[in-house]
C-alpha positions as CSV (number, residue, x, y, z in Angstrom):
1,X,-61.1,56.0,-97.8
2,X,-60.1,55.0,-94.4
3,X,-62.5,54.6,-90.7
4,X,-59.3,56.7,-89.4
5,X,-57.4,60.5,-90.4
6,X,-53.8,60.7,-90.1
7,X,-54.1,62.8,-87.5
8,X,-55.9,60.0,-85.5
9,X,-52.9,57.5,-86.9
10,X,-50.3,59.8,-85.6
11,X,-52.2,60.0,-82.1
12,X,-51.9,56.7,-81.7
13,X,-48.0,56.0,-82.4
14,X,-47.3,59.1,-80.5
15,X,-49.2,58.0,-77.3
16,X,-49.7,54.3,-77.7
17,X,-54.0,54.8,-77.7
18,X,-56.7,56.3,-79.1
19,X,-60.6,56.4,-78.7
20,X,-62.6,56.1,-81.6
21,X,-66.5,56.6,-81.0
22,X,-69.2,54.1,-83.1
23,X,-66.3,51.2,-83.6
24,X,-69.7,49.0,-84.0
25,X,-73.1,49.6,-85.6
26,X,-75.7,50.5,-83.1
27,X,-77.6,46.9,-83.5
28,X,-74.3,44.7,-82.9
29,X,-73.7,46.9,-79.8
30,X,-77.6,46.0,-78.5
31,X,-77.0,42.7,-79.3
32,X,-72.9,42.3,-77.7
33,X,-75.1,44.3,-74.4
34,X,-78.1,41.7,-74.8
35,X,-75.4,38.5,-74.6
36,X,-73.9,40.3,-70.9
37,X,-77.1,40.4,-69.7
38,X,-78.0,37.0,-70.0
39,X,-74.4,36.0,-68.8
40,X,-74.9,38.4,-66.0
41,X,-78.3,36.0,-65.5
42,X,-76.8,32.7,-65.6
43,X,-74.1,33.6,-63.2
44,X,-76.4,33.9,-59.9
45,X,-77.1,30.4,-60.2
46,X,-73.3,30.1,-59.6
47,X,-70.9,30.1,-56.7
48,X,-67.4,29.3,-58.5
49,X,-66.0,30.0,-61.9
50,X,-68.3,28.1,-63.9
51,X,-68.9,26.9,-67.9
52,X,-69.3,25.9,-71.6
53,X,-64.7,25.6,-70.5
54,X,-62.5,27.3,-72.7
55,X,-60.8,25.2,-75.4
56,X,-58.0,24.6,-72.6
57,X,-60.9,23.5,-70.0
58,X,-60.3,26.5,-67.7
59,X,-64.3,27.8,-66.8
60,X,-65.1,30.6,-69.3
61,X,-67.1,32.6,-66.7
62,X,-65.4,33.9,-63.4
63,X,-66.9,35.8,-60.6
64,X,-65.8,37.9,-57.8
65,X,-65.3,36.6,-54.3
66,X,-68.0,39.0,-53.7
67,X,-70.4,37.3,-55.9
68,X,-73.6,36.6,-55.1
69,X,-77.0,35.4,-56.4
70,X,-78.4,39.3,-55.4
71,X,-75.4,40.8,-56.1
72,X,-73.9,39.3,-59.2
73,X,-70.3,40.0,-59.6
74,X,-69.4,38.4,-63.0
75,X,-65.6,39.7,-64.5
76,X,-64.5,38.2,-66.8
77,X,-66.3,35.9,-69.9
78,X,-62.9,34.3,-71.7
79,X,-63.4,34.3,-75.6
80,X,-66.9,34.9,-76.0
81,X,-65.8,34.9,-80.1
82,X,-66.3,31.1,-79.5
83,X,-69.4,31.0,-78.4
84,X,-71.5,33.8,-79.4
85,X,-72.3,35.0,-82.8
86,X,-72.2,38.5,-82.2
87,X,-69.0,38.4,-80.3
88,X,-67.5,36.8,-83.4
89,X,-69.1,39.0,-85.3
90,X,-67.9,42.1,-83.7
91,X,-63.9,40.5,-83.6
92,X,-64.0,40.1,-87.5
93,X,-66.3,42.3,-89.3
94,X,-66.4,46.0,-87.9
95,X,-65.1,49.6,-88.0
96,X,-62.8,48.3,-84.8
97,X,-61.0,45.6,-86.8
98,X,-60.8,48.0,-89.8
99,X,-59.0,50.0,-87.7
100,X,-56.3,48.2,-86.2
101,X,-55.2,47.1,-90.0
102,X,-54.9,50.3,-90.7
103,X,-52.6,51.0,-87.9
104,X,-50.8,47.8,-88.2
105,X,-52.0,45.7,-91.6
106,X,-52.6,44.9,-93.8
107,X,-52.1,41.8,-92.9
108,X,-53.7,41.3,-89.6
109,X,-54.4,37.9,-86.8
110,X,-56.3,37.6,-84.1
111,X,-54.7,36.0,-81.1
112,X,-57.5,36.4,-78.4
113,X,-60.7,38.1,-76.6
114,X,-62.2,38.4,-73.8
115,X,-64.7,40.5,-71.8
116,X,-63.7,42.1,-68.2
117,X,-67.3,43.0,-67.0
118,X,-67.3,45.7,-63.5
119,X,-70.7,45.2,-62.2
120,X,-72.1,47.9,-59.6
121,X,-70.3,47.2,-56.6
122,X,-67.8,45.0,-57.9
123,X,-64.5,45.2,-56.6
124,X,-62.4,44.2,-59.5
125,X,-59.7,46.7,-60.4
126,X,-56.6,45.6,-63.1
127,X,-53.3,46.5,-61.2
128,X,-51.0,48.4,-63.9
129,X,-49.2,46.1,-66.3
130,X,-48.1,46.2,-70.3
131,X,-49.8,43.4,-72.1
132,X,-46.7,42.3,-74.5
133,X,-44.9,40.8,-71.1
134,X,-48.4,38.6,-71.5
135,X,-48.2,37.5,-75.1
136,X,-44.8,38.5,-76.1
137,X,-44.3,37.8,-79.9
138,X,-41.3,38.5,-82.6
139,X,-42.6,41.8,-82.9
140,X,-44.8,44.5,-81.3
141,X,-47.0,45.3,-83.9
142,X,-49.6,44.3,-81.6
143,X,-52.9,46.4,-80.4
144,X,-55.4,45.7,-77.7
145,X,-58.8,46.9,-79.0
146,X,-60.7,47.8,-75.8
147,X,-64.6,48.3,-77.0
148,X,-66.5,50.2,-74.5
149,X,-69.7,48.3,-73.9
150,X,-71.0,50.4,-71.5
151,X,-70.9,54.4,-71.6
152,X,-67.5,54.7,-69.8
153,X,-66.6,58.0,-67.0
154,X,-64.9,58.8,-63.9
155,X,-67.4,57.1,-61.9
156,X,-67.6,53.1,-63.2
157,X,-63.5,52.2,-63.5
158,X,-62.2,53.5,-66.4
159,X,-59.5,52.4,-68.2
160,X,-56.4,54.7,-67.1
161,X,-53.1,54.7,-69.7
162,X,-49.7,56.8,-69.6
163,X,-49.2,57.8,-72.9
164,X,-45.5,57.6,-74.6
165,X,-45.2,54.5,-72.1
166,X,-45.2,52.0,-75.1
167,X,-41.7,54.0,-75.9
168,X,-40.4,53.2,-72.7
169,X,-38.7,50.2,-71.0
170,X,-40.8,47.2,-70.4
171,X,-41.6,46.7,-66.8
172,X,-41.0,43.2,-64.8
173,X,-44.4,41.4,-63.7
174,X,-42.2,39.5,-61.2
175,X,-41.7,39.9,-57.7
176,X,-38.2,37.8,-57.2
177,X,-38.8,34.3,-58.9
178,X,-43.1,35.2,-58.3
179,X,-45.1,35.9,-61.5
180,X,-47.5,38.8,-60.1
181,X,-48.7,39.6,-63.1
182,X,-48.2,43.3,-62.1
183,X,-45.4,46.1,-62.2
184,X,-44.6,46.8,-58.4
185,X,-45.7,48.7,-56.1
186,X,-43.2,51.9,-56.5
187,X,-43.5,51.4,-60.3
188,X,-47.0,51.6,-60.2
189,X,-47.2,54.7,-57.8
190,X,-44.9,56.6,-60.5
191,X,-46.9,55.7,-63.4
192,X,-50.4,56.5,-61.5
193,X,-49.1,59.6,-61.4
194,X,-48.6,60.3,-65.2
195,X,-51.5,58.5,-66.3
196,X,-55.0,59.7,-67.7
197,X,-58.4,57.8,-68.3
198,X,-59.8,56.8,-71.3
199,X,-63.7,58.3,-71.2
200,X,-66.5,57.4,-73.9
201,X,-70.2,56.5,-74.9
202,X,-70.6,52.9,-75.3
203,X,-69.9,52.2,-78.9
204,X,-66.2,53.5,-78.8
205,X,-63.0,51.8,-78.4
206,X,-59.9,52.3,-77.3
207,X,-56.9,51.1,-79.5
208,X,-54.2,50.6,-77.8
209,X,-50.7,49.6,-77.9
210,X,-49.4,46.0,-76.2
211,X,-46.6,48.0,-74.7
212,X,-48.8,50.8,-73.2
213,X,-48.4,50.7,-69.2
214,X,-52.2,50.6,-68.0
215,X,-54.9,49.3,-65.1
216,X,-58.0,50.5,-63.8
217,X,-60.0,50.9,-60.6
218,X,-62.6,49.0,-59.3
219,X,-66.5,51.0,-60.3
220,X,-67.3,53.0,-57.3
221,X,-70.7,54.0,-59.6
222,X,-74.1,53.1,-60.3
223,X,-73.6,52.0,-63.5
224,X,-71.9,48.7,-65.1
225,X,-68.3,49.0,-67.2
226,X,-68.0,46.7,-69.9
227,X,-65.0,46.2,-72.0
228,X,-64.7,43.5,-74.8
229,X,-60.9,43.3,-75.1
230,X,-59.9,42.1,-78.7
231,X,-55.8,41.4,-79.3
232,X,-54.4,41.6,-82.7
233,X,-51.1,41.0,-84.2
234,X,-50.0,41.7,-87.5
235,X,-49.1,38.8,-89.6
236,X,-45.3,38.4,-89.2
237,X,-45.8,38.3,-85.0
238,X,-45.2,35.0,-83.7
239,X,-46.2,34.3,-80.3
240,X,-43.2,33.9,-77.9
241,X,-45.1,32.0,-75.2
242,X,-48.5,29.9,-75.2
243,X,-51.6,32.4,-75.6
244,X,-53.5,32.9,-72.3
245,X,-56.1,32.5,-73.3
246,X,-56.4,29.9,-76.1
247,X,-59.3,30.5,-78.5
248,X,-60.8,28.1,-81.7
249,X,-60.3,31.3,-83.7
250,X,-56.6,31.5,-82.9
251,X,-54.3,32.8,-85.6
252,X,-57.3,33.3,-87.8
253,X,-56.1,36.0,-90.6
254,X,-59.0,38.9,-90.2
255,X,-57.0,41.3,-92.7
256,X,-55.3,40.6,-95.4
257,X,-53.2,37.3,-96.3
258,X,-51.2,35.1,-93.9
259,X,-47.3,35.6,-93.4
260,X,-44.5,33.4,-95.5
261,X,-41.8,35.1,-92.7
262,X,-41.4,35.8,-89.3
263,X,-40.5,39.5,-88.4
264,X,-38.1,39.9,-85.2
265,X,-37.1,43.1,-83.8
266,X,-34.4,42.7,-80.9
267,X,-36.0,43.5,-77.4
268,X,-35.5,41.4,-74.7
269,X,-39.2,40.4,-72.5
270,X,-39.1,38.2,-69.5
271,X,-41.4,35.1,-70.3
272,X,-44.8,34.8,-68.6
273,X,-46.3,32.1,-65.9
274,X,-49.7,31.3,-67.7
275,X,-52.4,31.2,-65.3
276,X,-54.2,27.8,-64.2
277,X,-57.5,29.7,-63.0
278,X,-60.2,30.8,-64.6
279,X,-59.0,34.7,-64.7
280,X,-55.6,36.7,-64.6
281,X,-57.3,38.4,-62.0
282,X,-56.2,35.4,-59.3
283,X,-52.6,35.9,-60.3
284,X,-53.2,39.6,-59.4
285,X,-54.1,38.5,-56.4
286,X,-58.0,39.0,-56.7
287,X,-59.9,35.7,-55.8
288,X,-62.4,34.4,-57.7
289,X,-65.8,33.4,-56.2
């Protein structure tokens, strides 16, 4: 038997997400929480994006501009699977990756992780984009597992989604020949308006689809919001453009057995500008420390 009913399956294709409560055991979540609070530590001894780099030598670790040693203001940790045991442990071996096959296996990859961490007071927000114009592959049979770290509400930056988007048309992340890295500013105030957050006790994630329009706002609460952000792709989806955010667990088969063919569908996807910084969050325009 299944972690998810049909009912939740068909949820999911019909609106492009779905939140799942207790997508970890209650000990990996203590110790995925215990890891961010010694990150959280390490950073005040920083003032810029800082170390162990990523396997393309970017920083792992990037701060706010509003970072401090008082007021930490650590965003984003960039594949944490490489360096942490629990991290890994949580990517390969839990109800959330038994989930995604189920919606897209059973032959499943992983392509990449990271953490985007809203401290109290933090201003980081993630200005509305799809992530497929990130990492477009051969297919879409791609999901972005977002696992709530933190208990997530209206008050600490939730996630916000417009369901049925990942049916729609793919939206340009340009502004003339500039890679922004976001819809514009008219396409964002008409999906604003359709979308709805994604709320839930830490322990939950949300699955969602790579072509599901989506941002947040910065936490304007008293409590932190955590997200570790896990991307799958089903077998037969080959990457289009250079991952992001290269990881030494990169094509690793989680699910299943690897794929003899590539599958295309047609679609047409403008192809990303990777970022040279330590976050996406510069190329939305939100300096690191």
């Amino acid at each position: 038997m299944g972690v998810l009913t049909q009912d939740q399956k068909d949820a999911f294709w019909r609106d492009g997400c779905l939140v799942v409560p207790n997508a970890v055991t209650s000990d990996l979540l203590a110790r995925l929480r215990a890891e961010i609070a010694g990150w959280v530590e390490q950073s005040r001894a920083h003032t810029k994006p800082f170390g162990p780099p990523c396997v393309d030598g970017r920083p792992r670790f990037d701060m706010g501009k509003e970072h401090s040693a008082e007021n930490p203001a650590l965003r984003r940790i960039n594949n944490p699977s490489d360096i942490s045991p629990a991290y890994l442990e949580a990517m390969r071996d839990s109800d959330m990756t038994e989930m995604v096959a189920e919606l897209i296996g059973p032959d499943v990859k992983f392509h990449h992780c990271k953490i985007n961490l809203k401290l109290m007071g933090a201003k980081t927000e993630v200005l509305y984009h799809q992530d497929f114009a990130y990492t477009p592959h051969t297919n879409d049979d791609i999901i972005t597992a977002l696992l709530f770290l933190d208990a997530v509400d209206e008050t600490n930056g939730a996630l916000t989604v417009v369901p049925g988007s990942h049916k729609g048309p793919m939206y340009s992340l340009f502004d003339g020949d500039r890679f922004t890295g976001a819809v514009s500013d008219a396409d964002e105030k008409a999906l604003l308006a359709q979308s709805i957050p994604c709320y839930g006790p830490a322990g939950s994630v949300c699955l969602m689809h790579t072509k599901l329009a989506h941002g947040s706002a910065p936490n304007a609460g008293t409590k932190p919001r955590g997200l570790y952000i896990c991307v799958y792709t089903a077998a037969d989806a080959v990457p289009l453009a250079r991952n992001p955010m290269p990881s030494t667990h990169e094509g690793e088969v989680v699910r299943g057995k690897p794929a003899r063919f590539a599958r295309l569908t047609e679609t047409r996807v403008e192809l990303p500008q990777q970022p040279k910084s330590a976050s996406f969050f510069t190329v939305q325009g939100q300096a690191s420390a």
